[in-house]
VMD Tcl script that builds the backbone (N, CA, C; Angstrom):
set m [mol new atoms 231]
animate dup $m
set s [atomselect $m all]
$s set {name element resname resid chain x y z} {
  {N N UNK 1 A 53.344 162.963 119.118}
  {CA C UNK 1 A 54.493 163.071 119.995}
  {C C UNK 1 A 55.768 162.901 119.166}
  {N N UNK 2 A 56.508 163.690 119.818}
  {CA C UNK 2 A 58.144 164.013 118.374}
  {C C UNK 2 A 59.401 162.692 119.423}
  {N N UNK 3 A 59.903 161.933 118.922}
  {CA C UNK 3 A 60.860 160.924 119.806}
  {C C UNK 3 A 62.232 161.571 119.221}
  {N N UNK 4 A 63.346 161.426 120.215}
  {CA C UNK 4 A 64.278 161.518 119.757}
  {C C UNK 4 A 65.336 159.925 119.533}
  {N N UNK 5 A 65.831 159.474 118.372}
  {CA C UNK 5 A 66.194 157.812 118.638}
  {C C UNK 5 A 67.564 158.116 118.478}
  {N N UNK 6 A 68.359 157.446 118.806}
  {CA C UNK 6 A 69.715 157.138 118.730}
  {C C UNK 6 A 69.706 157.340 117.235}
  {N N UNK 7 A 70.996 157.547 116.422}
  {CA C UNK 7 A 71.013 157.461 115.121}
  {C C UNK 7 A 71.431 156.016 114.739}
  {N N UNK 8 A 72.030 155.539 115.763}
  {CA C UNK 8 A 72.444 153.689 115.469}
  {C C UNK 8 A 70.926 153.096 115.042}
  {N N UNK 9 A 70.337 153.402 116.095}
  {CA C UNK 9 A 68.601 152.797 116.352}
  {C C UNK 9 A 68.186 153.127 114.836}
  {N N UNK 10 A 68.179 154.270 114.301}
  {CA C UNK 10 A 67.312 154.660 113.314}
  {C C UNK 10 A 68.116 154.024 112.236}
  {N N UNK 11 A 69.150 154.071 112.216}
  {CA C UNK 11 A 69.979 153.434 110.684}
  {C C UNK 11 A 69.713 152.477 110.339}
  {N N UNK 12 A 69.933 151.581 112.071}
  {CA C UNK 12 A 69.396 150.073 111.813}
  {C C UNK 12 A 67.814 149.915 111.420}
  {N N UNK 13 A 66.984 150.616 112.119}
  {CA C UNK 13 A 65.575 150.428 111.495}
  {C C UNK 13 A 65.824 150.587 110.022}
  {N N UNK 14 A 66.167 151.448 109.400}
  {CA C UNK 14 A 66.044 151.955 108.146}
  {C C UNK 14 A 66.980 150.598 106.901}
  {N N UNK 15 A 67.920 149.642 107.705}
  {CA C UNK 15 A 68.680 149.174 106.809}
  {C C UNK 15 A 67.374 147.699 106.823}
  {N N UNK 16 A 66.773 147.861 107.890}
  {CA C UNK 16 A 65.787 146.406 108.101}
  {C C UNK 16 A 64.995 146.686 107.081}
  {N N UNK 17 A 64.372 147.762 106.627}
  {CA C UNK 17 A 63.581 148.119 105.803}
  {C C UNK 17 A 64.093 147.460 104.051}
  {N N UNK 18 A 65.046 148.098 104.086}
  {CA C UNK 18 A 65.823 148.320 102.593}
  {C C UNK 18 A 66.151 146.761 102.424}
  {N N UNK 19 A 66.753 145.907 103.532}
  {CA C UNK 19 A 66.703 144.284 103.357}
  {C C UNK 19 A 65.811 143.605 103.020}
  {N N UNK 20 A 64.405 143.900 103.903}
  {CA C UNK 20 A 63.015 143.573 103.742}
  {C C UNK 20 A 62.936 143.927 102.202}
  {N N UNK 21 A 62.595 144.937 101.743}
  {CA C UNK 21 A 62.346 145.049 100.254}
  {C C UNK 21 A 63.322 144.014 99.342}
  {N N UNK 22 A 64.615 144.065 99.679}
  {CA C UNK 22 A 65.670 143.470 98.731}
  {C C UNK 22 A 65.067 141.841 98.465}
  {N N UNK 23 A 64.676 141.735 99.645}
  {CA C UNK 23 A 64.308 140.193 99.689}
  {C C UNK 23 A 63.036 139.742 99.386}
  {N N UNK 24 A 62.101 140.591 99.292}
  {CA C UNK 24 A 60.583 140.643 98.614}
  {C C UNK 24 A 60.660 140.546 97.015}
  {N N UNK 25 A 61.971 141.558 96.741}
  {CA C UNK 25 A 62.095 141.278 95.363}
  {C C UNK 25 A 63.351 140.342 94.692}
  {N N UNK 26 A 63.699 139.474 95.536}
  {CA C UNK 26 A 64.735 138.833 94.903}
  {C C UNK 26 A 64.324 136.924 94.841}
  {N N UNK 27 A 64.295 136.260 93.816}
  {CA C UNK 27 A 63.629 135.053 93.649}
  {C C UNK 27 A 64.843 133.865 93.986}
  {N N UNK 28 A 66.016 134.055 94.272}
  {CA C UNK 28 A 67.314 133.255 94.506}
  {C C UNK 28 A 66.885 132.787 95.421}
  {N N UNK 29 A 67.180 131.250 95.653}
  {CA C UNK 29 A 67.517 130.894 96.851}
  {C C UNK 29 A 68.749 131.693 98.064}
  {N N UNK 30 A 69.654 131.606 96.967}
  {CA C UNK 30 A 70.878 131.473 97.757}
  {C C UNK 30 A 70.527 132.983 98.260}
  {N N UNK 31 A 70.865 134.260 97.432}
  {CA C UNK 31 A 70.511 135.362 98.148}
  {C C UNK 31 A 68.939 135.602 98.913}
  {N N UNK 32 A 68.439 134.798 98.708}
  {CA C UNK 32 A 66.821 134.983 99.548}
  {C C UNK 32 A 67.610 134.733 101.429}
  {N N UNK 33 A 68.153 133.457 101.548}
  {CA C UNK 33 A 68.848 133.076 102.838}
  {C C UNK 33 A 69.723 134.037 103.234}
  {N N UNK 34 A 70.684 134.755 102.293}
  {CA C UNK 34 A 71.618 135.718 102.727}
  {C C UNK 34 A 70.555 136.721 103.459}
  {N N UNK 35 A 69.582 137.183 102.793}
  {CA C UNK 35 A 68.885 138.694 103.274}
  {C C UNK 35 A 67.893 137.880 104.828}
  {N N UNK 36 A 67.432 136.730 104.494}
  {CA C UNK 36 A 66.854 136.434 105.757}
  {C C UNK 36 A 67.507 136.561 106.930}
  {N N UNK 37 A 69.053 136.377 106.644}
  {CA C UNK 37 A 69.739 135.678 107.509}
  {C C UNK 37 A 70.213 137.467 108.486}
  {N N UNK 38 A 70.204 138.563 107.375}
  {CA C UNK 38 A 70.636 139.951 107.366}
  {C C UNK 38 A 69.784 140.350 108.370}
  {N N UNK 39 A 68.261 140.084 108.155}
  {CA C UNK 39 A 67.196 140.687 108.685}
  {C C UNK 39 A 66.883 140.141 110.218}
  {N N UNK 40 A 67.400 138.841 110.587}
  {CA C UNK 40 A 67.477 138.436 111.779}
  {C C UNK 40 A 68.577 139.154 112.611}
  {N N UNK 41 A 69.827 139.041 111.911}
  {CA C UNK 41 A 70.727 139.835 112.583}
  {C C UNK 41 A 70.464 141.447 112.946}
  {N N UNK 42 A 69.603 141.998 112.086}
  {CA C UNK 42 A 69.154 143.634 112.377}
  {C C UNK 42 A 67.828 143.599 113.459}
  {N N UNK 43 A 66.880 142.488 113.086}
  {CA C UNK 43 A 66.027 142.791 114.329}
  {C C UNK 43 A 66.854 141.972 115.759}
  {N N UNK 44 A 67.307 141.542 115.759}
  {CA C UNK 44 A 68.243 141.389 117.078}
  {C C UNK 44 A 68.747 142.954 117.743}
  {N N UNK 45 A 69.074 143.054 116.619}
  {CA C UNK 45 A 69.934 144.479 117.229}
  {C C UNK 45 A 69.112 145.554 117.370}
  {N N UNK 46 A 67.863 145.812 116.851}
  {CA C UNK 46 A 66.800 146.634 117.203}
  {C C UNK 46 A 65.950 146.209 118.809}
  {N N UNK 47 A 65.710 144.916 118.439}
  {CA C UNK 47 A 65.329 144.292 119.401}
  {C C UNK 47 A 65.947 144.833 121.532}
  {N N UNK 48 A 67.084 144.331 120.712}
  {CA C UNK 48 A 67.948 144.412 122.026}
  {C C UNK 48 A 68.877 145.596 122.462}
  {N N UNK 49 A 68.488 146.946 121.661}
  {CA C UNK 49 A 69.111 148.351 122.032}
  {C C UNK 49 A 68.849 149.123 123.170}
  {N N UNK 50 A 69.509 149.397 123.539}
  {CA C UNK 50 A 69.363 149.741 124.996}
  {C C UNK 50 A 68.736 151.224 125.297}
  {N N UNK 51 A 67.939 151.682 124.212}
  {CA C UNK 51 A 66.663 152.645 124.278}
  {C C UNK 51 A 66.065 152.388 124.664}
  {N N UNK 52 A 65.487 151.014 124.334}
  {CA C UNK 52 A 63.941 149.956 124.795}
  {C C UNK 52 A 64.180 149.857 126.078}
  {N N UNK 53 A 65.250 150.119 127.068}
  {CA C UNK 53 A 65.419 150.384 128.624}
  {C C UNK 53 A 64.951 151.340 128.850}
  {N N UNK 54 A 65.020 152.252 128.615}
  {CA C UNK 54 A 64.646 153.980 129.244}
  {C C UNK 54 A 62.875 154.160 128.909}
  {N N UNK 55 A 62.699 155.049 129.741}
  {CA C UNK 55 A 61.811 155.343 129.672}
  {C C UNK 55 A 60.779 155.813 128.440}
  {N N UNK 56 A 61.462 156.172 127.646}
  {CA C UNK 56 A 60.992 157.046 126.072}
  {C C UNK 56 A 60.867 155.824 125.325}
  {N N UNK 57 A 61.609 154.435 125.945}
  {CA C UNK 57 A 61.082 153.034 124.894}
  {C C UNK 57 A 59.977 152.693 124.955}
  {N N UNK 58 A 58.376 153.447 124.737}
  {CA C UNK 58 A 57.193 152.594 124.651}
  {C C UNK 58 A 56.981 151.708 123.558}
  {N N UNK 59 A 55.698 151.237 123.774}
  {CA C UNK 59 A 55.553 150.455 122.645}
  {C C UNK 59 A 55.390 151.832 120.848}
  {N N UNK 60 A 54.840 153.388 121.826}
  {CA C UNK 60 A 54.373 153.940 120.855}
  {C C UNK 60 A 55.398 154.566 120.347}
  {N N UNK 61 A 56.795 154.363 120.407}
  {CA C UNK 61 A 57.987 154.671 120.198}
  {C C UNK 61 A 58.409 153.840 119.309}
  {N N UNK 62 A 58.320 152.356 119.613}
  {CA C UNK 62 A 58.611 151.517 118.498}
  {C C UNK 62 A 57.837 151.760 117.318}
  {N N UNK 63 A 56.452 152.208 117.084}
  {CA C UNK 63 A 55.485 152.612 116.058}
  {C C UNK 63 A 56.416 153.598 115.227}
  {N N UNK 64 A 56.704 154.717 115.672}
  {CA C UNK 64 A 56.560 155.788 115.244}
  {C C UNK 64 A 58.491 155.636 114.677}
  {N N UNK 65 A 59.141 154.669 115.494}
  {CA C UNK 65 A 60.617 154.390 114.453}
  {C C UNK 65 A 60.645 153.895 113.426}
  {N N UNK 66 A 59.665 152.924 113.477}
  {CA C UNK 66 A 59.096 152.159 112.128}
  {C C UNK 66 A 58.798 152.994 111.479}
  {N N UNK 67 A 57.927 153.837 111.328}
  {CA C UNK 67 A 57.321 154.777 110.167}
  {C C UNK 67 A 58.637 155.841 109.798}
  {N N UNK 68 A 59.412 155.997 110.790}
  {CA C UNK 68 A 60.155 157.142 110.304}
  {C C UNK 68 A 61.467 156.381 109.502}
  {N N UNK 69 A 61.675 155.535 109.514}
  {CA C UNK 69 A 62.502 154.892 109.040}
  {C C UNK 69 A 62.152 154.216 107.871}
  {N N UNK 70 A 60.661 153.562 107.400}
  {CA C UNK 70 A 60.503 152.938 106.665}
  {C C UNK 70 A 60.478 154.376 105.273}
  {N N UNK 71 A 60.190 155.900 106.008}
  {CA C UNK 71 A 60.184 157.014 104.627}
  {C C UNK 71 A 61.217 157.109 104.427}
  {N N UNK 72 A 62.545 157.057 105.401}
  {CA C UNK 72 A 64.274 156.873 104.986}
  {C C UNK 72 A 64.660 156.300 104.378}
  {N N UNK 73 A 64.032 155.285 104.684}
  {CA C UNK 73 A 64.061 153.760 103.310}
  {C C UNK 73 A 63.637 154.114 102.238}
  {N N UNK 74 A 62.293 153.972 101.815}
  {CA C UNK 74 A 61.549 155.014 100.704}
  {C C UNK 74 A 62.531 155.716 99.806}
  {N N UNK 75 A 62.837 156.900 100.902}
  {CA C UNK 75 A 63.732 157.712 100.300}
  {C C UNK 75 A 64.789 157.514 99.372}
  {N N UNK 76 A 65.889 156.142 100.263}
  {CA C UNK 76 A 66.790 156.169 99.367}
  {C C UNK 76 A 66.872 154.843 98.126}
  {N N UNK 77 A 65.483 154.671 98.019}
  {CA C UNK 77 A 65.320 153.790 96.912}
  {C C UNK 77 A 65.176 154.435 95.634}
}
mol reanalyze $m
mol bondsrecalc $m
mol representation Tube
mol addrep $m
């Protein structure tokens, strides 16, 4: 099934991604807390977008933003 997402929705998936990595590879305290702190603030805002209201927000919608976002990510590494 093809979804169509907001481009806010998808950016933000895609910047959660690129944080997630930053912070897998970074051994600092201090910036380890900055990116945790990044990644709470982005799944909030994924969390709470007002797609996940409508009807096209299934759970198999959230799957398939994840994947398309995590190759955007990919991409611009």
């Amino acid at each position: 099934m093809s979804y169509l997402f907001p481009a806010d929705l998808l950016e933000t998936q895609t910047e959660w991604y690129a944080t997630y990595w930053l912070l897998a590879g970074v051994p600092s305290p201090t910036t380890t807390a900055a990116h945790r702190h990044r990644l709470q603030q982005l799944s909030a805002r994924i969390a709470g977008h007002p797609y996940w209201q409508t009807p096209a927000g299934t759970p198999a919608a959230r799957m398939a933003l994840k994947e398309l976002a995590r190759v955007r990510a990919e991409g611009r590494r």
